[in-house]
KESE-736824 format. One record per residue: x, y, z of N, C-alpha, C, O in turn; residue in three letters. Coordinates in steps of 0.2 Angstrom, whole numbers, padded with zeros to 4 digits, always signed. Layout:
KESE-736824
XYZXYZXYZXYZala
...
This chain:
KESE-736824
+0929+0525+0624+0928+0526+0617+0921+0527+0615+0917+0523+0616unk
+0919+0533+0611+0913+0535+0608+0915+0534+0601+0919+0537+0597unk
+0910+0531+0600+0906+0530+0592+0900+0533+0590+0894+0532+0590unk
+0906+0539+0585+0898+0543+0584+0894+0540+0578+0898+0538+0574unk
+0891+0540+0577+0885+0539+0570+0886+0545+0565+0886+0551+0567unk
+0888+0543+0558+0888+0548+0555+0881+0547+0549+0882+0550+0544unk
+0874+0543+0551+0871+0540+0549+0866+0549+0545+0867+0555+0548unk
+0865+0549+0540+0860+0554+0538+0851+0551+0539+0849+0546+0536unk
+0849+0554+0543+0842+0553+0542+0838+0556+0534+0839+0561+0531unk
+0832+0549+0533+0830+0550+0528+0824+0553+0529+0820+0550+0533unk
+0824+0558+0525+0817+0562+0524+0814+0559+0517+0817+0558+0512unk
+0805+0559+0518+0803+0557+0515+0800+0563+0508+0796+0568+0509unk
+0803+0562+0503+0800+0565+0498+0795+0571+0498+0790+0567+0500unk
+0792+0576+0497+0786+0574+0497+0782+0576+0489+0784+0581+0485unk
+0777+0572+0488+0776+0570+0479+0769+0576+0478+0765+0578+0481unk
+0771+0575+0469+0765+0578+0469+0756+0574+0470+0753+0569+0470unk
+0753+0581+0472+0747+0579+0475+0744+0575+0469+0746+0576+0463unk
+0738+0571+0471+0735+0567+0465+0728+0570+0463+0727+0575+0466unk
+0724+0569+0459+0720+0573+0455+0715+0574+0460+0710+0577+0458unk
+0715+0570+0466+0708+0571+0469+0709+0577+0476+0705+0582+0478unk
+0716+0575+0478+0718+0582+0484+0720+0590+0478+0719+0596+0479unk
+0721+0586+0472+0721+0596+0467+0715+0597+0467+0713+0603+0467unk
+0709+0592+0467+0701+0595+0465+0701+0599+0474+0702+0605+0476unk
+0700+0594+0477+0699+0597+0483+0703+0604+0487+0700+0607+0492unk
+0710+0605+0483+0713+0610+0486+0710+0617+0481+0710+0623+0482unk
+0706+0613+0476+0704+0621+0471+0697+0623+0472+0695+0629+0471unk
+0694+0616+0475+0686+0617+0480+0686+0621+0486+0684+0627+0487unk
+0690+0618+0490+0688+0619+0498+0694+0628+0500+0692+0632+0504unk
+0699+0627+0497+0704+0633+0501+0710+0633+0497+0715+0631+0497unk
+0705+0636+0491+0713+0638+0485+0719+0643+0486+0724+0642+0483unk
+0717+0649+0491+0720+0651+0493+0725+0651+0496+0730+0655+0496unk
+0724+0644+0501+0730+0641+0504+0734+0636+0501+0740+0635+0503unk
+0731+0633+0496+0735+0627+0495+0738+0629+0485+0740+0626+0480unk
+0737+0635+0487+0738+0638+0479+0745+0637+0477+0746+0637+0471unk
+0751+0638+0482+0758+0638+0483+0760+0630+0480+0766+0629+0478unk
+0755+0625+0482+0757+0619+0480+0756+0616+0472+0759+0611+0469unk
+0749+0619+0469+0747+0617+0465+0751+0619+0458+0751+0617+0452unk
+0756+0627+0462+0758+0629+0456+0763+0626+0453+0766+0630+0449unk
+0768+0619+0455+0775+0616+0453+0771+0613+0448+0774+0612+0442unk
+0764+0610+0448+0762+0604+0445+0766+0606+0435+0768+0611+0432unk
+0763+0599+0435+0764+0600+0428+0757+0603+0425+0752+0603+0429unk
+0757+0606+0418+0750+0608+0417+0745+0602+0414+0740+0604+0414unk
+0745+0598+0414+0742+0593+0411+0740+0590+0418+0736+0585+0417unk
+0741+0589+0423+0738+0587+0430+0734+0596+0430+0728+0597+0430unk
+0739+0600+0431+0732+0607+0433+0727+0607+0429+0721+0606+0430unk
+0729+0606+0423+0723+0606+0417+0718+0602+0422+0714+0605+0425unk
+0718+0596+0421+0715+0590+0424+0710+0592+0427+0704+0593+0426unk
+0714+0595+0434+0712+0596+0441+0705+0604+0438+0700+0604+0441unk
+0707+0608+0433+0703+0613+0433+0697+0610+0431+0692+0612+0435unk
+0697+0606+0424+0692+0602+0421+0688+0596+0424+0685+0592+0421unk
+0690+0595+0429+0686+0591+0436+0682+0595+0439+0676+0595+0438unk
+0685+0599+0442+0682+0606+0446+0676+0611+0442+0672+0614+0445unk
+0678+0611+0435+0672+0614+0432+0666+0610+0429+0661+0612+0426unk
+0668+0604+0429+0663+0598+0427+0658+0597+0434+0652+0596+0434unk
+0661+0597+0440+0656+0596+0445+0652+0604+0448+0647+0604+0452unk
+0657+0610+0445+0652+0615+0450+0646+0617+0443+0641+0618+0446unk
+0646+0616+0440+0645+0619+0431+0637+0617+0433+0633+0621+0435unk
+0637+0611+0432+0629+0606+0436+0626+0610+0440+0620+0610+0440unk
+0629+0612+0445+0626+0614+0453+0625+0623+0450+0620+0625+0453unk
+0628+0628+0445+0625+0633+0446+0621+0632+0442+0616+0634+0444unk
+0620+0627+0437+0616+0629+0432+0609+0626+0435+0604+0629+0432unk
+0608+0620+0441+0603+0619+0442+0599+0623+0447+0593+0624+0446unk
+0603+0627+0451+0601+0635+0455+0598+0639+0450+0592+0639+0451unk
+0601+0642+0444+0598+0646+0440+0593+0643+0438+0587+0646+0439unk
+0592+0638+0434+0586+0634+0431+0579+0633+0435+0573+0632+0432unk
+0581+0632+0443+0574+0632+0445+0569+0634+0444+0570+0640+0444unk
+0563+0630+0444+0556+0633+0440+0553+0632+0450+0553+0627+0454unk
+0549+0639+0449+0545+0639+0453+0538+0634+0455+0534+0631+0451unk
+0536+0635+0463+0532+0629+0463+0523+0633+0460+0522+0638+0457unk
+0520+0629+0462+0514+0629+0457+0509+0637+0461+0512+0638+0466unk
+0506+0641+0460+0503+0648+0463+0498+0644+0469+0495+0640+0468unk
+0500+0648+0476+0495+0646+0480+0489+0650+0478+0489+0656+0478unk
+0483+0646+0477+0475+0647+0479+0474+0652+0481+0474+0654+0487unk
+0472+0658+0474+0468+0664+0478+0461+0663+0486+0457+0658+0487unk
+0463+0668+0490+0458+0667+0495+0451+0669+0493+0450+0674+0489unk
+0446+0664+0496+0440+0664+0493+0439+0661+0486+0435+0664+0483unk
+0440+0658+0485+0441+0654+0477+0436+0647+0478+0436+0645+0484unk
+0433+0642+0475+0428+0637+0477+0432+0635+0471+0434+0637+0466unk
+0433+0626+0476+0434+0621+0472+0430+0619+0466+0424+0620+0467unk
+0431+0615+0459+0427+0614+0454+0421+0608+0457+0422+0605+0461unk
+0414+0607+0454+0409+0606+0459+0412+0597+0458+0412+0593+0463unk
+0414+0594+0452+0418+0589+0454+0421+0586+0461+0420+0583+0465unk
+0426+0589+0460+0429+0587+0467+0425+0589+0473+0427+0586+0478unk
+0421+0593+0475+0417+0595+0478+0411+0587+0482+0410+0584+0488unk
+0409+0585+0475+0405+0580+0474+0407+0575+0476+0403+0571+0478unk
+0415+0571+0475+0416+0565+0474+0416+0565+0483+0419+0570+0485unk
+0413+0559+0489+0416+0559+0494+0423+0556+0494+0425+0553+0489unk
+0427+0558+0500+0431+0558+0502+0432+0552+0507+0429+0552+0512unk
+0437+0545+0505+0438+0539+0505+0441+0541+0514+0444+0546+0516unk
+0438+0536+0517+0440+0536+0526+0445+0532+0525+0446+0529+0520unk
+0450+0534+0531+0453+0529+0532+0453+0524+0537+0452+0525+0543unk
+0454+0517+0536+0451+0512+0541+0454+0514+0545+0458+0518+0544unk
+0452+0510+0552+0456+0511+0557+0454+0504+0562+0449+0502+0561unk
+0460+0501+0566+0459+0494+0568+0457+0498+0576+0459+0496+0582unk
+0454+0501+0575+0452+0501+0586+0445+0496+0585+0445+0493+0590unk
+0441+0494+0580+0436+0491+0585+0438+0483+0580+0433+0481+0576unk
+0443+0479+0580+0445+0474+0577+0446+0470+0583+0448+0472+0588unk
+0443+0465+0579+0445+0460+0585+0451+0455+0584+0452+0453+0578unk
+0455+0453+0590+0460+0451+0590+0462+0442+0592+0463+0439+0597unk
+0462+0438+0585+0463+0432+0586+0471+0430+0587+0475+0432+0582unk
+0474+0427+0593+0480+0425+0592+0481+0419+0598+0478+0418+0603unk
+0487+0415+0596+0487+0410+0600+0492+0404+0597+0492+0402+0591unk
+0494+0401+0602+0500+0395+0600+0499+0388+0598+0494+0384+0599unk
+0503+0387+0595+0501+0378+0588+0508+0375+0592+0514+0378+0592unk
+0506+0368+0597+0512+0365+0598+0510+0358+0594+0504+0357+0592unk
+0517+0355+0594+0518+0349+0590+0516+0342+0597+0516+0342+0603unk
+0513+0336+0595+0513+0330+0597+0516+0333+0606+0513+0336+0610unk
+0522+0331+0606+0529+0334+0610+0528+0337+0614+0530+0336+0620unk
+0524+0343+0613+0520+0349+0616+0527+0353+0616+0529+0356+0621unk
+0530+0352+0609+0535+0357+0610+0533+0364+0602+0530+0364+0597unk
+0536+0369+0604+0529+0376+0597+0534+0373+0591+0539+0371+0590unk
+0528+0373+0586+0526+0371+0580+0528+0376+0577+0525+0381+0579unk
+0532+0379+0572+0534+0383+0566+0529+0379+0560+0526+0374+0559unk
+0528+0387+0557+0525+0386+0549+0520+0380+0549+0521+0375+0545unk
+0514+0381+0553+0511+0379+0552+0505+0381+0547+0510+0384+0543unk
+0502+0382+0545+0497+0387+0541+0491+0389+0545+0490+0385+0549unk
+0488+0394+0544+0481+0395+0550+0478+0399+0545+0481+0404+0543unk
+0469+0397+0541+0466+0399+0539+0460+0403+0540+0457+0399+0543unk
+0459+0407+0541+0452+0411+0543+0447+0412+0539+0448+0412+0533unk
+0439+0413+0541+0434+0414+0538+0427+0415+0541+0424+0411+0543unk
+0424+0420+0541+0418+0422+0543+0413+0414+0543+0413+0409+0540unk
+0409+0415+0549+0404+0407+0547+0398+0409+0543+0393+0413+0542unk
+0400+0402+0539+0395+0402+0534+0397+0403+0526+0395+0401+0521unk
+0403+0407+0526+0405+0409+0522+0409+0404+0518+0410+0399+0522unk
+0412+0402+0511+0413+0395+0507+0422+0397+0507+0426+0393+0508unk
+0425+0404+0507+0431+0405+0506+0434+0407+0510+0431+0411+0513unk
+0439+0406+0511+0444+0410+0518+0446+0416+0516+0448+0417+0510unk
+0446+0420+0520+0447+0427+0518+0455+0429+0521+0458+0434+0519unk
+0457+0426+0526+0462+0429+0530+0468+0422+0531+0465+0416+0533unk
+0474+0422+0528+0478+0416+0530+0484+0418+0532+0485+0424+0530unk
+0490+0415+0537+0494+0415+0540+0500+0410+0542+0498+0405+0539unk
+0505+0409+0544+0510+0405+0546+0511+0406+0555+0511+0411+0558unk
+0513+0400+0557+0515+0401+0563+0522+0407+0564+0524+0410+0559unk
+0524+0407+0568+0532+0412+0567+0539+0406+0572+0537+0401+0575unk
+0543+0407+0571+0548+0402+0574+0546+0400+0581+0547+0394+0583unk
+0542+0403+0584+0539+0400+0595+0534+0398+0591+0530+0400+0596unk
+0530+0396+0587+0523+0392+0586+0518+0398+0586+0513+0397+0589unk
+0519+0404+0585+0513+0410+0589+0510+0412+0581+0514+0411+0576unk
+0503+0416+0583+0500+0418+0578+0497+0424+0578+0496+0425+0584unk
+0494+0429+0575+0490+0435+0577+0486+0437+0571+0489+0440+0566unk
+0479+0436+0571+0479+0440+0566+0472+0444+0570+0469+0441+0575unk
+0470+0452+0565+0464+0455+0566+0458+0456+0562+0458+0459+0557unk
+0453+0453+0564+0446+0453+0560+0441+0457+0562+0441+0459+0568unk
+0437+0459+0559+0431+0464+0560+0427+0460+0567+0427+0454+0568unk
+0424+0464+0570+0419+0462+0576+0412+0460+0572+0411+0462+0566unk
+0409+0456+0575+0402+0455+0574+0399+0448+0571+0394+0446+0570unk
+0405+0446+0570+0404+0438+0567+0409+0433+0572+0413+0434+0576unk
+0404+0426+0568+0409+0421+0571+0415+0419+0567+0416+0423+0562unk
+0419+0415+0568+0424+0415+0564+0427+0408+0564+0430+0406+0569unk
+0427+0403+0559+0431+0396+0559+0438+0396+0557+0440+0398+0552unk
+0441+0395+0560+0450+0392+0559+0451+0385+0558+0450+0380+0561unk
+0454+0387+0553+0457+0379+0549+0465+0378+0551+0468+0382+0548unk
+0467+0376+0556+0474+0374+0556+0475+0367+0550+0470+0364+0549unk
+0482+0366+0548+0485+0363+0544+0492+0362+0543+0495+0367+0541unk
+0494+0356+0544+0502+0355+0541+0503+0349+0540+0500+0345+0543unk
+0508+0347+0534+0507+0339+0530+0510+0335+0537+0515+0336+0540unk
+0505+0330+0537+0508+0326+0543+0503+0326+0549+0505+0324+0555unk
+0499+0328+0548+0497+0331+0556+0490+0331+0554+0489+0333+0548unk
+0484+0329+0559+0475+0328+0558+0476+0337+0557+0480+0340+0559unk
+0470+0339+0552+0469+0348+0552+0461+0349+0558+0455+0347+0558unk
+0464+0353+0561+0459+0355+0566+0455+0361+0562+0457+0365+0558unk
+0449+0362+0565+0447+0368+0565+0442+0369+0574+0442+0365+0579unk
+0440+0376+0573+0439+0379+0580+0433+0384+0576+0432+0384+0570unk
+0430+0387+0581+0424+0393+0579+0427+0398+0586+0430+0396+0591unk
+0425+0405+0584+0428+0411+0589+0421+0413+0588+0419+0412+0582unk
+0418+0415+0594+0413+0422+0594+0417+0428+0596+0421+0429+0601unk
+0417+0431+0589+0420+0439+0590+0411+0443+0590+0412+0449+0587unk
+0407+0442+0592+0400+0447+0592+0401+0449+0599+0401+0455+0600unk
+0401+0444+0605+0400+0447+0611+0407+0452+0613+0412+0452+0611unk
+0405+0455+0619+0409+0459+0624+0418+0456+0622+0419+0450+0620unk
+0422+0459+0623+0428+0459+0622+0433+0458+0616+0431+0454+0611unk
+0439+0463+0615+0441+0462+0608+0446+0458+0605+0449+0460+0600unk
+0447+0453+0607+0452+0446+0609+0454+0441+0613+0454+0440+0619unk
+0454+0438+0608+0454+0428+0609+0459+0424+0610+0462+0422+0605unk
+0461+0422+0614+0466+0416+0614+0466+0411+0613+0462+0409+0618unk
+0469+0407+0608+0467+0397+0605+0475+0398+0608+0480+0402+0608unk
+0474+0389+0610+0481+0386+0609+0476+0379+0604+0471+0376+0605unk
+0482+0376+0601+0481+0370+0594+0486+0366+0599+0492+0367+0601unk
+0483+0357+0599+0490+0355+0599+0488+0350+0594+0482+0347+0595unk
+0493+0350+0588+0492+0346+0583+0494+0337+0585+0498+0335+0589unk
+0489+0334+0580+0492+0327+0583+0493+0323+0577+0488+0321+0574unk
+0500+0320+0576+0500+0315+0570+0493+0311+0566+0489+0309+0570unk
+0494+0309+0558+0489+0306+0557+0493+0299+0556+0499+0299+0555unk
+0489+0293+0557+0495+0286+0557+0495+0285+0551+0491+0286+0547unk
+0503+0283+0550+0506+0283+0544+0509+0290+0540+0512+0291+0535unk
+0507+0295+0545+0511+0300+0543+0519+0304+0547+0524+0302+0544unk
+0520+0307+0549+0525+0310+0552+0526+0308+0559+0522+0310+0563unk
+0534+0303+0561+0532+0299+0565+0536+0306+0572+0536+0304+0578unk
Protein backbone atom coordinates (compact mmCIF):
# COMPACT_ATOMS: atom_id res chain seq x y z
CA UNK A 1 0.00 0.00 0.00
CA UNK A 2 1.06 3.65 -0.97
CA UNK A 3 0.52 6.68 0.69
CA UNK A 4 0.62 9.63 -1.26
CA UNK A 5 1.12 13.06 0.47
CA UNK A 6 -1.22 15.38 -0.57
CA UNK A 7 0.94 17.97 1.35
CA UNK A 8 1.12 21.63 -0.66
CA UNK A 9 4.51 23.09 -0.57
CA UNK A 10 4.75 26.55 0.82
CA UNK A 11 6.10 29.16 -1.05
CA UNK A 12 7.43 31.99 0.37
CA UNK A 13 5.68 35.43 -0.21
CA UNK A 14 7.65 37.62 -1.72
CA UNK A 15 7.23 41.54 -0.04
CA UNK A 16 7.76 44.70 -0.92
CA UNK A 17 11.34 45.92 -1.22
CA UNK A 18 12.25 48.27 1.72
CA UNK A 19 13.45 51.98 1.10
CA UNK A 20 16.99 51.03 0.96
CA UNK A 21 16.88 48.16 -2.12
CA UNK A 22 14.00 51.07 -3.98
CA UNK A 23 16.99 53.66 -3.53
CA UNK A 24 19.44 51.35 -4.84
CA UNK A 25 17.32 49.71 -7.56
CA UNK A 26 16.59 53.63 -8.78
CA UNK A 27 20.79 54.17 -8.43
CA UNK A 28 22.34 51.31 -9.78
CA UNK A 29 19.85 49.53 -12.62
CA UNK A 30 16.49 51.22 -12.86
CA UNK A 31 16.07 49.69 -15.96
CA UNK A 32 15.91 46.31 -14.63
CA UNK A 33 14.34 46.44 -11.48
CA UNK A 34 11.76 49.04 -12.75
CA UNK A 35 9.01 46.12 -13.09
CA UNK A 36 9.33 45.78 -9.43
CA UNK A 37 9.07 49.24 -8.15
CA UNK A 38 6.05 49.95 -10.04
CA UNK A 39 3.25 47.78 -7.54
CA UNK A 40 4.66 49.90 -4.61
CA UNK A 41 2.52 52.12 -3.08
CA UNK A 42 3.24 55.81 -3.96
CA UNK A 43 4.34 57.02 -0.70
CA UNK A 44 7.26 54.24 -0.55
CA UNK A 45 8.13 55.53 -4.49
CA UNK A 46 7.76 58.91 -3.37
CA UNK A 47 10.26 58.00 -0.45
CA UNK A 48 12.56 56.17 -2.43
CA UNK A 49 12.56 59.23 -5.21
CA UNK A 50 13.29 61.84 -2.56
CA UNK A 51 16.26 59.81 -1.03
CA UNK A 52 17.56 59.36 -4.45
CA UNK A 53 17.54 63.02 -5.17
CA UNK A 54 18.69 64.30 -1.82
CA UNK A 55 21.83 62.18 -2.33
CA UNK A 56 22.77 62.67 -6.24
CA UNK A 57 21.65 66.66 -5.99
CA UNK A 58 24.97 67.25 -3.51
CA UNK A 59 27.19 65.29 -5.95
CA UNK A 60 26.10 67.46 -9.27
CA UNK A 61 26.09 70.40 -7.58
CA UNK A 62 29.62 69.89 -6.06
CA UNK A 63 31.04 68.89 -9.97
CA UNK A 64 29.55 72.08 -11.25
CA UNK A 65 30.63 74.42 -8.33
CA UNK A 66 34.28 73.66 -8.51
CA UNK A 67 36.53 76.40 -8.27
CA UNK A 68 39.61 76.04 -10.17
CA UNK A 69 43.14 75.60 -8.58
CA UNK A 70 45.46 78.67 -8.17
CA UNK A 71 47.34 80.07 -12.02
CA UNK A 72 50.73 78.23 -12.49
CA UNK A 73 53.72 80.80 -12.33
CA UNK A 74 54.33 82.44 -15.53
CA UNK A 75 57.88 81.22 -16.93
CA UNK A 76 60.68 83.61 -16.06
CA UNK A 77 58.83 85.57 -13.37
CA UNK A 78 61.21 86.24 -9.95
CA UNK A 79 60.22 85.62 -6.60
CA UNK A 80 59.38 88.73 -4.32
CA UNK A 81 62.98 89.82 -2.89
CA UNK A 82 61.45 88.82 0.70
CA UNK A 83 61.24 85.31 0.18
CA UNK A 84 64.27 85.50 -1.76
CA UNK A 85 66.13 86.73 1.35
CA UNK A 86 64.69 84.87 4.14
CA UNK A 87 67.12 81.29 4.29
CA UNK A 88 65.66 78.26 3.98
CA UNK A 89 65.31 76.21 7.45
CA UNK A 90 67.61 72.47 6.97
CA UNK A 91 66.29 69.69 7.89
CA UNK A 92 68.22 67.75 10.73
CA UNK A 93 69.28 64.64 10.06
CA UNK A 94 70.35 61.91 12.64
CA UNK A 95 73.53 60.28 10.39
CA UNK A 96 76.18 61.93 12.65
CA UNK A 97 74.16 61.22 16.21
CA UNK A 98 75.52 59.36 18.58
CA UNK A 99 73.81 56.42 19.91
CA UNK A 100 73.46 55.84 23.65
CA UNK A 101 71.62 52.47 24.55
CA UNK A 102 71.68 49.69 27.02
CA UNK A 103 69.91 47.55 29.82
CA UNK A 104 68.90 48.45 33.68
CA UNK A 105 68.59 45.04 35.61
CA UNK A 106 67.00 44.80 38.99
CA UNK A 107 69.13 43.46 42.33
CA UNK A 108 68.02 39.70 40.76
CA UNK A 109 69.83 40.51 37.66
CA UNK A 110 66.48 40.14 36.35
CA UNK A 111 65.50 43.58 33.37
CA UNK A 112 64.01 46.28 35.27
CA UNK A 113 60.84 48.04 33.54
CA UNK A 114 60.21 52.02 33.98
CA UNK A 115 63.09 52.81 35.32
CA UNK A 116 63.81 56.63 34.37
CA UNK A 117 67.16 57.38 32.60
CA UNK A 118 68.15 61.12 32.57
CA UNK A 119 70.70 62.71 30.08
CA UNK A 120 73.03 65.73 29.97
CA UNK A 121 75.87 67.24 28.31
CA UNK A 122 78.88 67.64 31.05
CA UNK A 123 79.01 70.59 32.70
CA UNK A 124 75.72 71.45 31.85
CA UNK A 125 73.11 72.05 35.31
CA UNK A 126 69.88 70.68 33.28
CA UNK A 127 69.10 67.44 31.70
CA UNK A 128 68.12 67.89 28.23
CA UNK A 129 67.07 64.31 27.25
CA UNK A 130 64.87 61.86 29.63
CA UNK A 131 63.41 58.35 29.05
CA UNK A 132 61.88 55.06 30.52
CA UNK A 133 63.09 51.70 30.35
CA UNK A 134 60.64 49.51 28.04
CA UNK A 135 58.96 46.12 29.39
CA UNK A 136 62.92 43.87 28.76
CA UNK A 137 64.82 46.81 30.84
CA UNK A 138 66.34 48.38 27.47
CA UNK A 139 66.76 51.92 26.61
CA UNK A 140 67.99 54.15 23.48
CA UNK A 141 68.30 57.34 23.07
CA UNK A 142 70.36 59.79 20.25
CA UNK A 143 72.56 62.80 21.17
CA UNK A 144 74.78 65.02 19.04
CA UNK A 145 78.48 63.91 18.74
CA UNK A 146 81.16 65.91 20.36
CA UNK A 147 80.49 65.93 24.02
CA UNK A 148 80.56 64.05 27.03
CA UNK A 149 77.58 63.01 28.46
CA UNK A 150 76.29 62.09 32.22
CA UNK A 151 73.34 59.56 32.89
CA UNK A 152 71.39 59.66 35.95
CA UNK A 153 69.63 56.38 36.30
CA UNK A 154 66.65 56.37 38.99
CA UNK A 155 63.71 54.55 40.63
CA UNK A 156 62.01 54.78 44.07
CA UNK A 157 63.79 52.19 46.08
CA UNK A 158 66.99 51.59 44.54
CA UNK A 159 70.72 53.84 45.04
CA UNK A 160 70.59 56.30 41.67
CA UNK A 161 73.50 55.79 39.70
CA UNK A 162 75.09 57.98 37.26
CA UNK A 163 77.91 57.03 34.46
CA UNK A 164 79.70 59.66 32.00
CA UNK A 165 79.96 58.46 27.79
CA UNK A 166 82.63 60.00 25.61
CA UNK A 167 80.69 60.63 22.51
CA UNK A 168 83.85 62.90 21.09
CA UNK A 169 86.00 60.06 20.10
CA UNK A 170 85.89 57.67 16.92
CA UNK A 171 82.47 55.60 17.02
CA UNK A 172 78.79 56.48 17.07
CA UNK A 173 77.48 54.22 19.95
CA UNK A 174 77.54 53.10 23.30
CA UNK A 175 76.52 50.36 25.33
CA UNK A 176 75.86 50.68 29.49
CA UNK A 177 74.33 48.03 31.17
CA UNK A 178 72.90 49.43 35.01
CA UNK A 179 72.49 46.92 37.69
CA UNK A 180 70.48 48.69 40.24
CA UNK A 181 71.00 47.90 43.92
CA UNK A 182 68.37 48.42 46.73
CA UNK A 183 68.95 51.26 49.31
CA UNK A 184 68.44 49.71 53.12
CA UNK A 185 65.22 50.23 54.37
CA UNK A 186 63.93 50.64 50.99
CA UNK A 187 62.43 47.99 48.53
CA UNK A 188 63.15 44.59 49.86
Amino acid sequence: MEISSTRKKRTKKKTRSSTASCLASLLVYPAIKFKEILPMKRSWWFACACVAVLLIAPMRNAAVTQEPGPPAPAVGTQEPASKAATPSKKKYSHANDFLIHGTIFNEKALSFPGVELRFRAEGKKKYQWDTHTNSRGEFAVRVPQGSNYEILVRVKGFADQTRTIDAKSGGNEETVVFRMQPVAGGKE
